[in-house]
C-alpha positions as CSV (number, residue, x, y, z in Angstrom):
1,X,4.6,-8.8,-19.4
2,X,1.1,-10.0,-19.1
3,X,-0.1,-13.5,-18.0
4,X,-3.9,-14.1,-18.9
5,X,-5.5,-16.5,-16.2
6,X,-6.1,-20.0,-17.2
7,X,-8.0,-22.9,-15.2
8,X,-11.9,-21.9,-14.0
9,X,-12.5,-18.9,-12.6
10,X,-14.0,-18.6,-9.1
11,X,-17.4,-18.3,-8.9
12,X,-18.1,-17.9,-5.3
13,X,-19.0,-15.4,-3.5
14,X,-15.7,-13.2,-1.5
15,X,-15.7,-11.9,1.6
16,X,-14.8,-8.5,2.1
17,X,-11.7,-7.7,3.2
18,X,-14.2,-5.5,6.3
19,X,-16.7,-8.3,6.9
20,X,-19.9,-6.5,7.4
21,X,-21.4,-5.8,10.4
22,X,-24.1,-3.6,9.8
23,X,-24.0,0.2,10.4
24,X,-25.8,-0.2,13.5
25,X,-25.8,3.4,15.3
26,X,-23.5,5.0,12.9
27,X,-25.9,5.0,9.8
28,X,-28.7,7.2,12.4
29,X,-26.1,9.6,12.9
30,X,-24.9,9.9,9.3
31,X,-28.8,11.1,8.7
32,X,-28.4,13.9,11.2
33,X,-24.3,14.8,10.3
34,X,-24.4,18.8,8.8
35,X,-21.3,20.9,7.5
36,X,-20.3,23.5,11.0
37,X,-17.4,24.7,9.4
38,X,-15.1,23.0,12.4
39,X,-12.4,20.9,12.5
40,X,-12.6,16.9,13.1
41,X,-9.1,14.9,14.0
42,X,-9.2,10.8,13.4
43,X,-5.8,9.4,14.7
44,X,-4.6,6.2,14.3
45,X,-1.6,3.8,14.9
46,X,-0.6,0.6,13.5
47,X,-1.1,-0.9,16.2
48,X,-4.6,0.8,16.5
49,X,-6.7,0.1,14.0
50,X,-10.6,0.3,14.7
51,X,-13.2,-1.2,11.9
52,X,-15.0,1.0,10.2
53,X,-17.3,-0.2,7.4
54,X,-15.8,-1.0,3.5
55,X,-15.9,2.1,1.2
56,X,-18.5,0.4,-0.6
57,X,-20.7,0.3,2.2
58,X,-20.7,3.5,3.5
59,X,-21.4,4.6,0.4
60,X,-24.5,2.5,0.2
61,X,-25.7,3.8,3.4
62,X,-25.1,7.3,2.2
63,X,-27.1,6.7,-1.1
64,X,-29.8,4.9,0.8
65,X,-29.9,7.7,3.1
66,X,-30.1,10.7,-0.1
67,X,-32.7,8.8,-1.9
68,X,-34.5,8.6,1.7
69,X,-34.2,12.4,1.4
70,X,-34.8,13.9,-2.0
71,X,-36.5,11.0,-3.1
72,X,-34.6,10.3,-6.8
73,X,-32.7,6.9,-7.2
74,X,-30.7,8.3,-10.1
75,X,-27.9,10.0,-8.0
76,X,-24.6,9.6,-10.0
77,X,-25.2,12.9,-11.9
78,X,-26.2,15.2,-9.7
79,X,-23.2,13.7,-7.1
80,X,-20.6,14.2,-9.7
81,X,-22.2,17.7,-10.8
82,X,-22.1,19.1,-7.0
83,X,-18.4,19.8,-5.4
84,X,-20.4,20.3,-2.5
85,X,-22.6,17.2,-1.9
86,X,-19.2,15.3,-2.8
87,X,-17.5,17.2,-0.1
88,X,-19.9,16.4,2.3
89,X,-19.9,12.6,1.1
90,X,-16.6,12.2,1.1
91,X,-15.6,14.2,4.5
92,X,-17.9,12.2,6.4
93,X,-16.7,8.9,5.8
94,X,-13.9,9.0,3.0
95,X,-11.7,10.9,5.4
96,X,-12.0,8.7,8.0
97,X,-10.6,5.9,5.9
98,X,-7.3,7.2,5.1
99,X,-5.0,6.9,7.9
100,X,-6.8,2.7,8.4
101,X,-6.1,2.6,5.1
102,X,-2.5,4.0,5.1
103,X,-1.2,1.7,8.5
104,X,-2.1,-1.2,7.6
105,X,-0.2,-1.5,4.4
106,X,3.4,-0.7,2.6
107,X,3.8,2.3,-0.2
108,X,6.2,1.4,-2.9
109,X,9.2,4.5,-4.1
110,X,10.1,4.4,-7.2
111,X,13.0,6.2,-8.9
112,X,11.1,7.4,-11.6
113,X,7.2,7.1,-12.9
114,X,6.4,3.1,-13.8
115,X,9.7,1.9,-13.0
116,X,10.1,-1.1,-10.5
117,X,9.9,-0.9,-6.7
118,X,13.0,0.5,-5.2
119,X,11.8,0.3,-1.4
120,X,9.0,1.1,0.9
121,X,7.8,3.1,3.4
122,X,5.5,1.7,6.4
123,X,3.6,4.3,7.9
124,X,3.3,3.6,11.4
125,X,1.1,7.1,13.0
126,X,-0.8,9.1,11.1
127,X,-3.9,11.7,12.1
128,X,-5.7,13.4,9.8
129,X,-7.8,17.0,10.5
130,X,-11.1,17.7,8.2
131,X,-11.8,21.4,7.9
132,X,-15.0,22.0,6.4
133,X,-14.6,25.6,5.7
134,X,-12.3,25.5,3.4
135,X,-12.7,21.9,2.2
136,X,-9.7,20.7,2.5
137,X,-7.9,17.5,4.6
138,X,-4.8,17.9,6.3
139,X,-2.5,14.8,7.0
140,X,-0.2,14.5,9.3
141,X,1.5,10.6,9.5
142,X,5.1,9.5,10.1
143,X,6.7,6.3,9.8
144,X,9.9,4.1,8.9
145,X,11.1,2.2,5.8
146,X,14.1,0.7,3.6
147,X,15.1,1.5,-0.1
148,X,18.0,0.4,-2.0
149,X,20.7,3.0,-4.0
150,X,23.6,2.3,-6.1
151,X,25.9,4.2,-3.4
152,X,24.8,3.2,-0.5
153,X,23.0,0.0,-0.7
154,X,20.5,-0.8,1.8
155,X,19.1,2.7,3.7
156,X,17.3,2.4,6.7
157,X,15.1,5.7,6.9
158,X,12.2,7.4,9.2
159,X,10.1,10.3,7.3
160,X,6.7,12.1,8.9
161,X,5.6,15.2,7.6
162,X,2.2,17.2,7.3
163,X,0.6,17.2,3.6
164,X,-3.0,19.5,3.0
165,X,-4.8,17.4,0.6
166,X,-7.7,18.6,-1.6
167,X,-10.3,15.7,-1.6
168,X,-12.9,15.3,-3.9
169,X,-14.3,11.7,-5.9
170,X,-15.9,10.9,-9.0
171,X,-18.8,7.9,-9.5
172,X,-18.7,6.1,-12.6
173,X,-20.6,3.1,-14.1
174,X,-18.1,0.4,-12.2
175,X,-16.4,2.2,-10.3
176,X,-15.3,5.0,-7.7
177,X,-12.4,7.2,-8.0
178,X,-11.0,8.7,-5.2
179,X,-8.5,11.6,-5.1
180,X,-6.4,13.3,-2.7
181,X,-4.9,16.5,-4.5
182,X,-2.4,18.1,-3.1
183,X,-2.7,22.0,-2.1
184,X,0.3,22.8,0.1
185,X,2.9,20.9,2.3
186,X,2.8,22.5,6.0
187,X,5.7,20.6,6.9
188,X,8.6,18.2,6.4
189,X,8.9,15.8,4.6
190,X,11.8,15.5,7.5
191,X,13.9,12.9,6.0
192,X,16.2,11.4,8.4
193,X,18.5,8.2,7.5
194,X,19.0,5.6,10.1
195,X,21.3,3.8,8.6
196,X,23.3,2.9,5.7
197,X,24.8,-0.7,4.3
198,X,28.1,0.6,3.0
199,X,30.3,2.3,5.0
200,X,32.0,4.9,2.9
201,X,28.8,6.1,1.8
202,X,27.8,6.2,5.3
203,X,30.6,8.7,6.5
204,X,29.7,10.5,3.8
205,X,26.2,10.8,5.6
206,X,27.7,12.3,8.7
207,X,29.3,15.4,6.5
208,X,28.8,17.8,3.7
209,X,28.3,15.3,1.4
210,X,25.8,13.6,3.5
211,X,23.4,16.9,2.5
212,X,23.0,15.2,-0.8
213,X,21.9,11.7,0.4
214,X,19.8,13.4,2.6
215,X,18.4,15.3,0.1
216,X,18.1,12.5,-3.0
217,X,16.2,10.5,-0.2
218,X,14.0,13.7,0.3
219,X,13.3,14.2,-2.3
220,X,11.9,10.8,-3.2
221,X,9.6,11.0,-0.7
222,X,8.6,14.4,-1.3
223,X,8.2,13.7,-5.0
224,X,5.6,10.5,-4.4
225,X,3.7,12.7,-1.8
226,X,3.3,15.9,-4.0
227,X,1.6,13.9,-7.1
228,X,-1.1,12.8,-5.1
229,X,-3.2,9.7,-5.8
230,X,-5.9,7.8,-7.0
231,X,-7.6,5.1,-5.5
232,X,-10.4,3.1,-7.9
233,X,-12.6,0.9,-5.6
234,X,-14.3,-1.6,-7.4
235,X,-16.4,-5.1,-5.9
236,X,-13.0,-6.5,-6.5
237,X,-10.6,-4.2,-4.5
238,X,-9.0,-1.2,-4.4
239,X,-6.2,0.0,-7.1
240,X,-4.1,2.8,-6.4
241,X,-1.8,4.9,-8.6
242,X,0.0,8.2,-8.0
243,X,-1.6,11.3,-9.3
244,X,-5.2,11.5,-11.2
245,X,-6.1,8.9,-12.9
246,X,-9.7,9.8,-15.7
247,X,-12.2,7.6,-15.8
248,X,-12.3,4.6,-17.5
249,X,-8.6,4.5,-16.6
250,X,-7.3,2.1,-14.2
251,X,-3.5,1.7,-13.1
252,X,-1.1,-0.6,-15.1
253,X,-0.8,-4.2,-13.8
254,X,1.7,-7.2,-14.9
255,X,-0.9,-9.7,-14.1
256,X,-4.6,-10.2,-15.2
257,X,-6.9,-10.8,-12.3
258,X,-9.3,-13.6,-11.3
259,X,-12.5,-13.1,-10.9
260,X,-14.0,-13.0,-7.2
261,X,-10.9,-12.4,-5.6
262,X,-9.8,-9.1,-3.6
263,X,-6.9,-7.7,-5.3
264,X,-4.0,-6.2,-2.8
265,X,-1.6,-5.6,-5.3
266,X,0.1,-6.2,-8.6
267,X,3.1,-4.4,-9.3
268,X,6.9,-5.2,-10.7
269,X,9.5,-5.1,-7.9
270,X,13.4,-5.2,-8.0
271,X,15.0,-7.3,-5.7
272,X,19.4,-6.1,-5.6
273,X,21.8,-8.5,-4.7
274,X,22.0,-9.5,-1.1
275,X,18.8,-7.5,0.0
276,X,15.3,-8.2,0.4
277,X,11.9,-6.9,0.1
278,X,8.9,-6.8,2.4
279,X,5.3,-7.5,0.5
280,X,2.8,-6.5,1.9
281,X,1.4,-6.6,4.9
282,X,-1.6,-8.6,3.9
283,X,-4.8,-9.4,5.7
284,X,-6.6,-12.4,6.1
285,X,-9.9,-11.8,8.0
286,X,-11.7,-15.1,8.5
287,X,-11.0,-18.4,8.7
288,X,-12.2,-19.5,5.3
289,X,-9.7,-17.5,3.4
290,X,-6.5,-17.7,1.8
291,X,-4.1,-15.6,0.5
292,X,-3.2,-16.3,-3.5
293,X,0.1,-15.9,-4.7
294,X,1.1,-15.4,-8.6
295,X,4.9,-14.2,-9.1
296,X,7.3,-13.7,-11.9
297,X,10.8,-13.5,-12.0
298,X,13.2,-11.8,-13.9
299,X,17.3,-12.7,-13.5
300,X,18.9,-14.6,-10.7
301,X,16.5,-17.5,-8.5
302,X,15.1,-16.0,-5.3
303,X,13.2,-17.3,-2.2
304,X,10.3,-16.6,-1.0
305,X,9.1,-16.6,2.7
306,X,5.9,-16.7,4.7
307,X,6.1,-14.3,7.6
308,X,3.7,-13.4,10.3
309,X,3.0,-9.1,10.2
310,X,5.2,-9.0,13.6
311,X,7.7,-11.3,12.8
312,X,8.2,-9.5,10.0
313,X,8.2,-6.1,11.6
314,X,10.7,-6.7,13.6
315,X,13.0,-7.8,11.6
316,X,12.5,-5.5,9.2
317,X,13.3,-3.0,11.9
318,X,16.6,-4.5,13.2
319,X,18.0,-3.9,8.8
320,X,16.2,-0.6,9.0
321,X,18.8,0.3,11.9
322,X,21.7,-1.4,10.6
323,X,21.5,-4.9,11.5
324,X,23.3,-7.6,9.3
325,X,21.4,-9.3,6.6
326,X,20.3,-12.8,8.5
327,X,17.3,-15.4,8.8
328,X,13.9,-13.9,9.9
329,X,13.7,-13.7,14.4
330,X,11.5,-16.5,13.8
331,X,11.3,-19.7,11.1
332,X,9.0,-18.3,8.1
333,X,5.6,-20.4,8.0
334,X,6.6,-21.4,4.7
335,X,8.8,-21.0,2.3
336,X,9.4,-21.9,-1.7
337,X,11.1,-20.8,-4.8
338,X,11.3,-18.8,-8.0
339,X,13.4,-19.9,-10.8
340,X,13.4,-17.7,-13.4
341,X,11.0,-18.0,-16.8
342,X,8.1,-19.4,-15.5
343,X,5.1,-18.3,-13.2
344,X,4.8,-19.8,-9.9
345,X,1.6,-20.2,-8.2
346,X,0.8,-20.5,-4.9
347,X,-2.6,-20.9,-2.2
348,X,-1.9,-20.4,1.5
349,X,-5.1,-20.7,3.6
350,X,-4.3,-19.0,7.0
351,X,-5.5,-17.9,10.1
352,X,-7.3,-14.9,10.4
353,X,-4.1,-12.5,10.6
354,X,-1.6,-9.7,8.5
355,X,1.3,-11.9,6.8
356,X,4.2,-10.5,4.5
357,X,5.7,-12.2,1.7
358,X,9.8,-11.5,1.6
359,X,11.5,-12.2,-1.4
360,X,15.2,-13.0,-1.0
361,X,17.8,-12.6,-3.5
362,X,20.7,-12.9,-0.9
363,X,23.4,-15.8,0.0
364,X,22.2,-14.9,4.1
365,X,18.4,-15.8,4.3
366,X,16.9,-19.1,2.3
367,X,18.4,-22.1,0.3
368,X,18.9,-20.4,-3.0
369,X,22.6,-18.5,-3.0
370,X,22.4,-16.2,-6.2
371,X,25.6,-16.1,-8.1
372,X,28.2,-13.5,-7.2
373,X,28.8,-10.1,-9.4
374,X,31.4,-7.5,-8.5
375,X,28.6,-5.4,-9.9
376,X,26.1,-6.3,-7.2
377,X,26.9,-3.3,-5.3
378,X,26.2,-0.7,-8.2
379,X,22.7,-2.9,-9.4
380,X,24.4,-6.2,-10.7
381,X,22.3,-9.8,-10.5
382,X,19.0,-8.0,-9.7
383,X,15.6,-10.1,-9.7
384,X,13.1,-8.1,-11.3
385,X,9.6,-9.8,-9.7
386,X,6.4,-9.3,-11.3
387,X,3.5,-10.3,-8.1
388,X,-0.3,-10.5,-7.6
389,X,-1.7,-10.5,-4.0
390,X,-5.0,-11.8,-3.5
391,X,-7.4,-13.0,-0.9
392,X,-10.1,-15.0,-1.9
393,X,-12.0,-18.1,-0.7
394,X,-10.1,-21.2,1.1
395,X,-11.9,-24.4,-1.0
396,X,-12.0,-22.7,-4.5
């Protein structure tokens, strides 16, 4: 379904998600960087997150920089016409944006291609090594995460494994598309299941028949990883969509978007009965910004709930382990409701910060009890919520 905006749009200018600081020292050494043929390793940790400068920004400085040098302003062609002068641009930034990128936000699994959110998988290490002989990126990042199945209901999982990525970009009139092709897995993905909500289906995980659940969730993983991705960065945000996406295309969205805000994400989500689903984590970076909320739901009522990133983390790791369903280690900074067939809106300026929004369709968490199915174990009374996540300015 899609919901055109009504109401003015904004007309102020948004701060970037990575309010600039100037490249300072970095843009001199970009002007001396050459291709050795050696190997560079960035690490980082969720808990370790160093700025670096937008995508749009370094690739300003880059531009600025090759006009500097060959002395032509028109550039798109002769970037998209040369694998190695993309290469080079992309290795000497884009690379270094990936595993930032990747910690400090939630990737969806799906059971199939465009169907609804299933669960998600927070990467919490991650290191990549550049190897600029033969061009390629390899990826190395582990992490932990929950997903729902008919069988076994909630599934508490850790996966890491080691992915060699063929990079390369593409510069069109509005846009940049960025692509991470896959070449060859080196290792993993070691799928390893922490836990598991119902308890025949978890004996069944401690013998033979535990291969296969091992394997299904494998191969989930395995599946989303060896498609690849696309990520289209735009002044409003960043999209990004499993395998290659062509120019002018742009990933499928329930919502349309407002203008000046930076969009985190908009996707279709289903909430089972008695589970819930992290969103996000989403930043806030100054003080004069708010997060904007529009969601849709499908079946039962659900609640929604506020959460600070570490409040939220560790909760979410206590059900990954197999911890009862139960309120939040600390009250939600606020909370409010869906009812189903109409859109609900919501603006929550905030502290600088990273914030989830959990939506409950459970009897155990908020106010709203969803009516009982004997068919909520095998996908009964599930709330299907369409959501757009965006930050934007605090007084529009």
């Amino acid at each position: 379904m899609t919901i055109r905006p009504h109401g003015r749009s904004s007309r102020v200018a948004l701060k970037a998600p990575f309010p600039g600081r100037g490249l300072g020292t970095n843009a001199s050494r970009l002007s001396v960087l050459r291709l050795t043929g050696t190997m560079r390793t960035h690490v980082v940790s969720s808990s370790t997150r160093p700025w670096v400068p937008s995508l749009s920004l370094r690739i300003l400085a880059l531009l600025v920089l090759a006009v500097v040098g060959v002395g032509c302003p028109c550039l798109r062609g002769p970037i998209n016409a040369s694998p190695g002068l993309r290469w080079w641009l992309f290795s000497n930034f884009g690379a270094q944006r990936i595993c930032p990128e990747m910690t400090k936000r939630s990737a969806p699994l799906r059971l199939a291609q465009g169907a609804g959110t299933v669960g998600r998988f927070f990467p919490e290490q991650c290191s990549t090594t550049v190897n600029d002989a033969a061009q390629t990126v390899t990826l190395n990042f582990s992490g932990s995460g929950l997903a729902w199945t008919p069988i076994g209901g909630r599934v508490g999982f850790q996966v890491s494994a080691s992915i060699e990525y063929r990079m390369d970009f593409y510069m069109a009139e509005d846009a940049v598309y960025v692509y991470a092709v896959p070449q060859r897995t080196l290792s993993g993905p070691d799928f390893r299941v922490l836990s598991v909500e119902y308890k025949v289906a978890n004996w069944a995980a401690q013998g033979p028949v535990g291969y296969m659940v091992n394997t299904f969730g494998g191969q989930i993983v395995s599946s989303q990883l060896a498609s690849g991705f696309t990520v289209v960065h735009t002044d409003d945000g960043d999209e990004f969509s499993l395998g290659r996406l062509s120019p002018p295309m742009r990933p499928p969205k329930p919502f349309a978007t407002e203008e000046g805000r930076f969009v985190f994400a908009n996707e279709t989500t289903e909430v089972h009965s008695e589970q819930v689903d992290f969103l996000g984590p989403f930043e806030v970076v100054e003080n004069d910004q708010a997060l904007y909320f529009r969601l849709f739901v499908n079946g039962p009522a659900v609640d929604a709930l506020l959460l600070q990133r570490g409040t939220g983390d560790l909760w979410r790791s206590g059900l990954q382990i197999g911890q009862g369903l139960g309120p939040p280690p600390q009250p939600p900074l606020a909370t409010f409701q869906l009812q189903p067939g109409g859109e609900v809106r919501q603006r929550m300026p905030l502290p600088p910060g990273q914030y989830y929004l959990v939506i409950d369709n459970s009897s155990r968490v908020g106010t709203t009890n969803p009516p009982w199915s004997p068919l909520g174990v095998v996908g009964g009374n599930t709330a299907t919520v369409s959501y757009l996540a965006e930050l934007g300015e605090a007084d529009e």
